[in-house]
N, C-alpha and C positions, 0 to 999 in steps of 0.2 A: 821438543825439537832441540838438536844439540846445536852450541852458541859455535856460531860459523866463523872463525878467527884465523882460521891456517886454509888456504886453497886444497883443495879440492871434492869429491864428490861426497857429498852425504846422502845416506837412504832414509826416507822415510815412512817408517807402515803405521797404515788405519784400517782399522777394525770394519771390516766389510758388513758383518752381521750384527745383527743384535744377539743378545744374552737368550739362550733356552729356558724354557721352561719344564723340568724334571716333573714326572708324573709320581705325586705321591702314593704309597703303597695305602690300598686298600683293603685289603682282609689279613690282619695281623692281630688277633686277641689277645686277652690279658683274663687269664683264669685265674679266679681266687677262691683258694678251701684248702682244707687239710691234710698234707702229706703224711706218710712215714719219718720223714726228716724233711731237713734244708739245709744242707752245707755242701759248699765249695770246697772241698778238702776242712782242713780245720776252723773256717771260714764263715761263721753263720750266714744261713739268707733266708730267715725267719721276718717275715715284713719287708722282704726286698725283691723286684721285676727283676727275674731273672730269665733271657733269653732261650729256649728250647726251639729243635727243630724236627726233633724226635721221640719215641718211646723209649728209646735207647738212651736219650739224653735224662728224659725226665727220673727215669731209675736210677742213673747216675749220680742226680741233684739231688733228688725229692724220693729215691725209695721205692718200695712196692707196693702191694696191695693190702689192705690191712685182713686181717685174719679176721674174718666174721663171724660174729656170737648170736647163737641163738637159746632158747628156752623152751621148755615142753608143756603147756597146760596140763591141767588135770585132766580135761578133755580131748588130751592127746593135738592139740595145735601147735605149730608152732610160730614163735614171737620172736623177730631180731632184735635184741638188745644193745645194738649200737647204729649208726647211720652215719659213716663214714663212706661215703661214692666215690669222692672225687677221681681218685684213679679210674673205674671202671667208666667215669666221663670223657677222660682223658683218652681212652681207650675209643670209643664211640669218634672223638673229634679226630684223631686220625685213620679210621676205618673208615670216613667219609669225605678223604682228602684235604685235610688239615695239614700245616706246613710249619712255618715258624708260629712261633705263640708267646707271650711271655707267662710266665706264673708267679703269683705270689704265695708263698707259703704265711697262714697264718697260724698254725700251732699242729700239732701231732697226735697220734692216735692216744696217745696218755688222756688227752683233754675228755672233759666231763661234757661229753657230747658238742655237739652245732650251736657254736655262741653268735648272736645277730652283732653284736660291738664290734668281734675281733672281723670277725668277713667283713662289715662297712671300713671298719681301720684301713682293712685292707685295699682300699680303694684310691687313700689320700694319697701314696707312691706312686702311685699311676700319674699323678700332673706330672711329673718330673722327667716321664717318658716318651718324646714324641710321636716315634713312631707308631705308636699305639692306633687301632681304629675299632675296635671291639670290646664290648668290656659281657664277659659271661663268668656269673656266681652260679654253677647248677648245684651246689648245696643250699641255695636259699631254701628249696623247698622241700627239707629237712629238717629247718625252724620247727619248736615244738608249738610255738605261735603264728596263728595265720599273718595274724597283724604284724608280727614281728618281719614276716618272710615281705608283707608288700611293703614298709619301709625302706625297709633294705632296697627293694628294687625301686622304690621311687627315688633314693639315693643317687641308686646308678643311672638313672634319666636325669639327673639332677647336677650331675658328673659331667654328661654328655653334653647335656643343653646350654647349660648356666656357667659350667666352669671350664669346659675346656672346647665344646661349639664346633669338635673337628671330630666324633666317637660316637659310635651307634653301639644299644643296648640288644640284646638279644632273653629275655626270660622267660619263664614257664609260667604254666598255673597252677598254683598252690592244690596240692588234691589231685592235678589231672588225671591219676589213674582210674578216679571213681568215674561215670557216669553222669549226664547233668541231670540229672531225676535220683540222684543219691538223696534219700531221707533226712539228711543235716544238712541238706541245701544247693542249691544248683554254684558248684562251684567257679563256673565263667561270671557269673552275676558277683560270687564274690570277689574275686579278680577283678571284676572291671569296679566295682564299687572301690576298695581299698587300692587301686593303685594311683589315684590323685588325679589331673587335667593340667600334669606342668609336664612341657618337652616332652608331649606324647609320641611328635612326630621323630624322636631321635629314640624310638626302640622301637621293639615287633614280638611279638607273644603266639606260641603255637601249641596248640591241643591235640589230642591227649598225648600222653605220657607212651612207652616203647616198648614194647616186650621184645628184649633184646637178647643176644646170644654171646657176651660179653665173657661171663663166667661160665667153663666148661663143665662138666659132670664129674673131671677129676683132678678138677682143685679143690673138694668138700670132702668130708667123713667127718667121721663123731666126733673130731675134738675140735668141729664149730658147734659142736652141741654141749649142753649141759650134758657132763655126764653120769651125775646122779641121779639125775632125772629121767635120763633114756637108759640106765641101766634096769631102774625101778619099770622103765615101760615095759622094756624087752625078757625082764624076769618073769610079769606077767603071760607075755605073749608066748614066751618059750619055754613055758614051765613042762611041756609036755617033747620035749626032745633035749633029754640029760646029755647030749653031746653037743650043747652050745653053751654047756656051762664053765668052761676053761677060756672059750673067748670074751663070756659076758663077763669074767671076774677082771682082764686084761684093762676093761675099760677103766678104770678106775684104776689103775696105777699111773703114777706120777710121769714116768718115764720108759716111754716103746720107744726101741729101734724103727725105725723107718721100714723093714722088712716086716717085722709085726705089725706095727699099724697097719702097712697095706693088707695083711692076713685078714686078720681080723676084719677091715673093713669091706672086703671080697667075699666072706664067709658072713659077714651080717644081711650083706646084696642078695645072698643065696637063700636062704634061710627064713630073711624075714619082710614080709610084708610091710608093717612099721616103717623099716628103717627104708624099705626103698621109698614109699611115700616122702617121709621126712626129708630125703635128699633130693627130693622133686621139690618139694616145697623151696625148701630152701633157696636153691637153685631158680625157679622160679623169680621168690620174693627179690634176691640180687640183682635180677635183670632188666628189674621193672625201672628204667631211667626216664626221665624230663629229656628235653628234647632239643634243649639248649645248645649243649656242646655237638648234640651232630649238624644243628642247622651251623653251627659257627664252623666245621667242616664244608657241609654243603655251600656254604658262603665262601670260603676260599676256591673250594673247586671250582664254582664256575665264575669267580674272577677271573681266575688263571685262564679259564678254556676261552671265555665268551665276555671277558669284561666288566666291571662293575654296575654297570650301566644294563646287562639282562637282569630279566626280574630271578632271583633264587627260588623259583619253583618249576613246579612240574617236571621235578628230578625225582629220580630213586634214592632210597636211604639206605646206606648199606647196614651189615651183622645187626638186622632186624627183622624180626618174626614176623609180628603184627603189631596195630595201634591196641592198646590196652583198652579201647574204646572203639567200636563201629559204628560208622556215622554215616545216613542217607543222605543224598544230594539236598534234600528238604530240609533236615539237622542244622547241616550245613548253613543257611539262608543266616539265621538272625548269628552267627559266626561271624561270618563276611559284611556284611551290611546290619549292625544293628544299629539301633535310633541314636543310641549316647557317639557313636564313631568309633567306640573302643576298640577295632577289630581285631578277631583272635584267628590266626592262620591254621588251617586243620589240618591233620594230618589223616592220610585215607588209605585205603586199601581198593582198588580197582582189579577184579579179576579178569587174570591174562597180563597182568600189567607190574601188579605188586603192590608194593608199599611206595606212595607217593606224597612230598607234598604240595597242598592245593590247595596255596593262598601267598598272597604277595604282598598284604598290606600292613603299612606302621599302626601303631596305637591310635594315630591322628584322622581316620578313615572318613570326616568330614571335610576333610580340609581338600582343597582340590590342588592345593602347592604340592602338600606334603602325603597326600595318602598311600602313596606306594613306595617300596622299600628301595627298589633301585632308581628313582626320583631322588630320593633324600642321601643316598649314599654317593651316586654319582654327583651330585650337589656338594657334596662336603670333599671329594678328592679334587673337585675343578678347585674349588676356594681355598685349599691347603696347598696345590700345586702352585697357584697363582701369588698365594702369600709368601712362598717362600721364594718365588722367584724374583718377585719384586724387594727385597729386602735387599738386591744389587745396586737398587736406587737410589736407598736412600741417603739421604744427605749431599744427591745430585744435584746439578742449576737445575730449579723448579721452570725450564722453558721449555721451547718450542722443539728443541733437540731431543731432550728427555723425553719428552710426549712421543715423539715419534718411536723411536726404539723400545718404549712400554709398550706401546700400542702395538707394531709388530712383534713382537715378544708374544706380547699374548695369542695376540692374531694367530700364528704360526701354531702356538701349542694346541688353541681350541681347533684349526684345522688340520690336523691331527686326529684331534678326539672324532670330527665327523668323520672323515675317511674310514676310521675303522668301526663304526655306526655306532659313536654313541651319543650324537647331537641328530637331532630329526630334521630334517629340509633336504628338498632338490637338488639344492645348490645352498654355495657358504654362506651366504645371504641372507639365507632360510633359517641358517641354524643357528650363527652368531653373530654378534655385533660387538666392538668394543669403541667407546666413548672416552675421551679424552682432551683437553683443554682449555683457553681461558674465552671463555664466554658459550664452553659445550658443558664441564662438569662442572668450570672452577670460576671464582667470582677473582678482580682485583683483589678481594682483603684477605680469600683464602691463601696467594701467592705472598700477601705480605706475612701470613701468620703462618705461614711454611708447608701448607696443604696441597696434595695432587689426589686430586680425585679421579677415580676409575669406576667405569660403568659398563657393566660384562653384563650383557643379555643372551640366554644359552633357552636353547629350545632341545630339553631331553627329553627320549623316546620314553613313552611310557606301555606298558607292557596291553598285548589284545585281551584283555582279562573277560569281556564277555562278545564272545562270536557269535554275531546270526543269519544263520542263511536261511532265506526267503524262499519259498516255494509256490510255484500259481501254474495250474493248469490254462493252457493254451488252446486253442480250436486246431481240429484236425485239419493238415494242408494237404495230405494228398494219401 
């Protein structure tokens, strides 16, 4: 108030309201794995979160798709020779309504394949970025070691739980493309074995792997092939039509125009058997992705439609074929409920329906706090909302004033969150409660030793995950 010394009127304003509470941003991930590049103009961003909101962005920063190499067995198979996805991941998370993201770039298509050190490195930058609430590696499961791959992701639970308490894991399962009756072992058992019992409830793991539609049929031709190898094929095959031998000599020169190559590669489609197989294959093999980067799609999209607080299922998956695995409702069972809690979220195929997924639960599937994903995720935006709101307080008089304006402060933001359903109850009553002052949270020696304690009791909606309706014949009335 100004010192009143000279007559006449002074005005004075106070603050009617209390201070808001800003709803923190929930589906914002942080991809780590290997670009084409990383630079800002001349600007490395090699080990740096670098903010994307687009595919248009990420080509800009981080480059294109790498140029994939394959090999021809003696028995005519063929074998990619490299394992670089991460684009065609990237790909998958905005075909499924993906938005901002950050990336980290850890090294470029030069590197001597999928290193487990540089992807975990990759992880340490992430404390330094708040905004963060996702954390997805879908080249872990690329590691040429199983062991190696659940590390790593126990890492990222490790990230989530222990060091920064505000960031959900989203990972795959090692193998998922095979079958769990694959002959080297039922790969969900190995999953749930090697990925540990720390901060299970701050991730979520989904089976199987995607047969996707990511790469088209004419971004390939033989110079993803060895081509001394598919020349040696195609000599064979075509020794008996001397008018393919002007295109098969073509393949082995160093350098074609762009109009050759397409020839050539038009006239191999025509001609030969072989090579159209081969480009099936191949094609194929590229599309086979983890599942990762679309659920961290399908996670923003239905934040954005329906709120963090709905469960991320029983959505469609988009530029998806089928599950590289078909799984009965009965499959299904020790998925969803098995003994350890590990649960692995399935992805299915329902005909008339599509590709869907159908399952909602964290790694923690015991626990009855934590066993559902938008339990734990609406969980972690109330406490991040509320932490930084309250950070207006601090170093406020620790009294009966302050209390009250936290308390409505909060009050106001959680009814909010019920109004637009994401706390459960009839009424506000039902759904929250906030606790506040000295002889409710806080003792006399907390007030001496500079403590305000707060006590948020939140009742969130938890998803109808199994419906039953009852059926009973009645007696005829008339």
């Amino acid at each position: 108030m100004a010192v009143m010394k000279t007559p006449g009127v002074y005005v004075v304003e106070k603050n009617a309201f209390p201070n808001s509470v800003v709803e923190a941003p929930t589906a914002v991930p942080a991809f780590i794995g290997y670009t084409e590049k990383a630079a800002n103009g001349s600007k490395s961003l090699l080990n740096v979160p670098w903010r994307i909101t687009s595919m248009a962005e990420y080509r800009s920063y981080f480059g294109n798709a790498p140029i994939p190499k394959f090999t021809i067995n003696d028995d005519g198979t063929i074998v990619r020779t490299d394992n670089f996805t991460f684009y065609y991941n990237m790909m998958l998370f905005y075909a499924n309504g993906g938005g901002a993201c950050y990336i980290v770039s850890v090294g470029d298509y030069t590197a001597n394949g999928i290193e487990k050190d540089k992807l975990e490195a990759g992880i340490t930058p992430l404390v330094k970025e708040q905004e963060l609430t996702l954390i997805v590696i879908p080249e872990a499961v690329n590691l040429a070691n199983a062991n190696d791959c659940f590390a790593l992701q126990t890492a990222m639970l490790n990230h989530c739980g222990a060091v920064m308490k505000n960031r959900f894991s989203i990972v795959d399962v090692y193998g998922g493309a095979k079958d769990r009756k694959d002959p080297n072992g039922d790969i969900v058992n190995n999953f749930r074995e090697g990925i540990g019992s720390n901060y299970l409830d701050y991730g979520a793991a989904y089976y199987p792997w995607l047969n996707t539609s990511v790469v088209q049929e004419n971004e390939l031709s033989f110079v993803n092939l060895d081509k001394a190898e598919l020349k040696a094929q195609l000599d064979k095959e075509l020794a008996h039509k001397p008018e393919a031998a002007p295109y098969l000599e073509k393949l082995t020169e160093d350098t074609l125009s762009e109009v050759d190559r397409n020839t050539v590669h038009k006239v191999l489609l025509q001609i030969s058997p072989f090579y159209n197989e081969a480009m099936k294959e191949m094609r194929t093999q590229l599309n086979v992705l983890p599942v990762s980067a679309a659920m961290a799609g399908v996670y923003t999209m239905v934040d954005n439609s329906r709120g963090v607080w709905k469960a991320p299922a029983n959505v469609s998956i988009a530029c998806v074929i089928s599950p590289s695995v078909n799984m009965s409702h009965e499959e299904q069972e020790d998925l969803n409920v098995p003994i350890s809690g590990k649960a692995v979220n399935a992805i299915r195929f329902f005909t008339g329906e599509g590709i869907k997924v159908w399952g909602a639960r964290t790694l923690d599937g015991n626990s009855l706090d934590w066993r559902y994903i938008n339990v734990r995720r609406t969980m972690l935006m109330l406490e991040e909302s509320v932490r930084n709101a309250a950070k207006a307080y601090v170093f406020d008089p620790n009294d009966a004033n302050t209390w009250i304006n936290v308390k409505s402060m909060i009050a106001n933001f959680l009814n909010g969150i019920w109004k637009r359903g994401g706390l459960a109850g009839a009424i506000p009553d039902d759904a929250y409660s906030v606790h506040i002052g000295l002889g409710e949270t806080m003792t006399p020696e907390d007030i001496l030793e500079g403590i305000m304690r707060i006590t948020v009791l939140v009742a969130i909606t938890r998803p109808a995950e199994f419906i039953e309706i009852t059926f009973q014949q009645q007696m005829q009335k008339s």
